[in-house]
N, C-alpha and C positions, 0 to 999 in steps of 0.2 A: 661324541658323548659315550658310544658302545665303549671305545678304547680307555676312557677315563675312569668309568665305572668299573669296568675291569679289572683295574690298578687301585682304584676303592674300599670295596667292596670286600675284596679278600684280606683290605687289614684288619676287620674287628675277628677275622680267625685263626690269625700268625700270632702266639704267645703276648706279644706285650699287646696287640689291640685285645686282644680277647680277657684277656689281666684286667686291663685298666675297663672294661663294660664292667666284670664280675665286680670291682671293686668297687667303682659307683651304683652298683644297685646293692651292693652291700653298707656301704655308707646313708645311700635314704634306708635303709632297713633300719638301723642302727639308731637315725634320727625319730623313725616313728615307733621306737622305743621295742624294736625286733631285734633285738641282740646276739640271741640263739645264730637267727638266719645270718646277722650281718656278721659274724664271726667264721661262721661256715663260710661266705663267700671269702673272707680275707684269707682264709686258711689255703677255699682251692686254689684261690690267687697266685698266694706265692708257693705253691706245690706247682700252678704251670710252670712259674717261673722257672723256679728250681730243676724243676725237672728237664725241660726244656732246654737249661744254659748247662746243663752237666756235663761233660764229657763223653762218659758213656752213654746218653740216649741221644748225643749231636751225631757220633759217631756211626750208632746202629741205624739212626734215619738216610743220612748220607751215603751211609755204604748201600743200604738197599736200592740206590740209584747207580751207584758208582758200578756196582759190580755186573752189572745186565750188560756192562760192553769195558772189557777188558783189552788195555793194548795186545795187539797181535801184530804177525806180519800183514805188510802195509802189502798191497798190489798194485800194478801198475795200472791208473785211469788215466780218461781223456778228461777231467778236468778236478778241479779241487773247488768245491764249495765251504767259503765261509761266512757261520753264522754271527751278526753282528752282537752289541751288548758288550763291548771289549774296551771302548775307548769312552774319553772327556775330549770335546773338543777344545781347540786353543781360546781361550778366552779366558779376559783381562785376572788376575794373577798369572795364569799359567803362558811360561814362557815358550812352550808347542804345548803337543798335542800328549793325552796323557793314556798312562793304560790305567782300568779298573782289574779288579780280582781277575777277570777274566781274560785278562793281557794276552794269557799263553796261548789264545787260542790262534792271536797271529803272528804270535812265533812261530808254534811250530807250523802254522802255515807257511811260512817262509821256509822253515827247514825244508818241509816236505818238497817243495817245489827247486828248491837248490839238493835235493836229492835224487833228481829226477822222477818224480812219482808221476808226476802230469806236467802237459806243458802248457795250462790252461789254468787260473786262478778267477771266481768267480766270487769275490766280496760284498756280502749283502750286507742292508740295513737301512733307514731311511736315520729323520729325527723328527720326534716328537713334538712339535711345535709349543705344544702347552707346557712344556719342560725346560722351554727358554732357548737361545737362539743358537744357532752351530750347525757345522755340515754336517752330513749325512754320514752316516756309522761307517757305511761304504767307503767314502772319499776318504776321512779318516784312517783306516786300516789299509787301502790303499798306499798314502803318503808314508805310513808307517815302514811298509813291506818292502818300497822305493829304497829308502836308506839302508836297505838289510837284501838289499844286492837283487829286488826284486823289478823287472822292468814294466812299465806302464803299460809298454805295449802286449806283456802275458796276463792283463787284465782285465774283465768285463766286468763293469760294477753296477752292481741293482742297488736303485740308491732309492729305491719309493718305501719299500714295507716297515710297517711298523708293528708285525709281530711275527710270531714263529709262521704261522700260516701261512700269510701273507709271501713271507721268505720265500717259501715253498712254491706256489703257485706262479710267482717272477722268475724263480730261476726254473722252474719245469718250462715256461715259454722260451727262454735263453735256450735251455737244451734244446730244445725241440728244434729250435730254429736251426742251431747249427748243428743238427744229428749226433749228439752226442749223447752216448748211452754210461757209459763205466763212469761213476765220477766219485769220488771221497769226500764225506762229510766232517768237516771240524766244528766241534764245541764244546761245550765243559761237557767232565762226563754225568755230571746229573743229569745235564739239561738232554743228553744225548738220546735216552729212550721217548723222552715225547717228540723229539726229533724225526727220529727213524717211524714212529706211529706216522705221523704228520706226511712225510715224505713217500713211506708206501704208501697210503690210503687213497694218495695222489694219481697210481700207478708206475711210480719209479723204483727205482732197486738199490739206495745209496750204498758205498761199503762205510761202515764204521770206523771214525778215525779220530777217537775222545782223546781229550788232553785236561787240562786244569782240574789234575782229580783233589780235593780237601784234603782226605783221611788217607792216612795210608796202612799197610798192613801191622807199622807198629804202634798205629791210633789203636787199632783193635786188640791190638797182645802186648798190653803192658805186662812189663813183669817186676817193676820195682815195688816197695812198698808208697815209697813218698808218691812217685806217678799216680799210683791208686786212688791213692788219699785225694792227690787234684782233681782228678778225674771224677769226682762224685762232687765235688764244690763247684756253687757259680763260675761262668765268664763269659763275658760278652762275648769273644770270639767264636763259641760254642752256641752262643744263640744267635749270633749271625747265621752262622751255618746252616741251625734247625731251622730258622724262617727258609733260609732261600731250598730246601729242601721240601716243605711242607708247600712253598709254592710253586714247586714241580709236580706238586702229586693235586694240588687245587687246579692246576691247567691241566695235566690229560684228564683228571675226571669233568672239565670244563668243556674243553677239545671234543669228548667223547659224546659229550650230550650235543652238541653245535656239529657233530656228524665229521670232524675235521680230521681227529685219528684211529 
């Protein structure tokens, strides 16, 4: 119930839950003949909207997740942990296993490990059960890594958790057991600082090893004029973005109250 409420909860504060409250209490305003009031909500309504799906404030929220961990030189660890949230499992249209926005993060886990970074691959994630049926994020990204030259046997897969935490806690048991200290963290790079909160507060010392960034540095310096012009107009894309961004920054301040980062 904790896990669902969680997933809940935080939609009446993500741009369209939050829209669509203002605008039904702006609508009975409107009915019990408050006009003033129910026009002000419709207005700040679609000002979240707007503002939200625009370009330039997807971009400014985004980056201030993205840029707290910057690709660097990569170091040599004893193992590579990755965080799950990457995959759809195989089921009925889908003819395998699929990747979501967050694909890259087992790519470049693959890379990494076909570059010799570690010789250690530690794939986390569980599944949701109330989310409908399919392996474990783990198994998933596992089978993935297989076809991409990666062998079962460079694998340990934590296939219980069912959030960042959780993650944390599985694979800190994993290390410990088999004395492993150095090890590289993959995930998008937003998700990456509540990551690394998560992972110290734990007592570990991950290296930073972000991938799936959104924006990039010519989201932020357009220089055309028509670019401009878009960049202040609606789009979904853009309020994709700002949601999963704003629900980075409602988990560590989530995280932080529950003592986790």
């Amino acid at each position: 119930m904790d896990l669902f409420l969680s997933k809940l909860l935080p939609l009446f504060i993500y741009p369209i839950g939050l829209s669509c409250l203002i605008l039904m209490v702006s609508i009975s305003a409107i009915l019990k003949r408050r006009s003033r009031l129910g026009i002000l909500g419709i207005s700040v309504a679609i000002a979240i909207l707007w503002i939200s799906s625009s370009g330039g404030f997807s971009t400014w929220i985004v980056r201030s997740l993205e840029k707290q961990y910057l690709p660097g030189e990569i170091s040599q660890a004893d193992a590579i942990v990755l965080l799950g949230g990457a995959t759809y499992s195989q089921l009925p249209p889908r003819p395998w296993i699929e990747v979501s926005e967050e694909g890259d993060r087992v790519l470049y886990t693959a890379k990494l490990y076909r570059e010799n970074r570690a010789p250690l691959i530690i794939p986390t994630g569980g599944r949701v059960e109330w989310k409908g049926p399919g392996s474990a994020e783990a198994e998933d990204m596992a089978t993935l890594m297989e076809t991409m030259g990666v062998p079962r046997s460079a694998m340990i897969l934590e296939s219980k958790a069912l959030n960042t935490y959780e993650n944390a806690v599985n694979v800190k048991a994993i290390l410990t057991e088999r004395n492993i200290g150095r090890f590289l963290l993959v995930t998008s790079a937003t998700h990456m600082p509540r990551s690394m909160m998560i992972f110290r507060k734990l007592g570990m010392n991950p290296i930073a090893a972000p991938t799936d960034y959104w924006k990039t540095d010519r989201d932020a310096n357009l220089t055309s004029f028509e670019s401009r012009i878009l960049n202040l107009l609606p789009d979904a894309d853009n309020l994709r973005d700002t949601n999963r961004a704003i629900k980075e920054y409602i988990g560590i301040v989530i995280y932080k109250l529950k003592g986790w980062a």
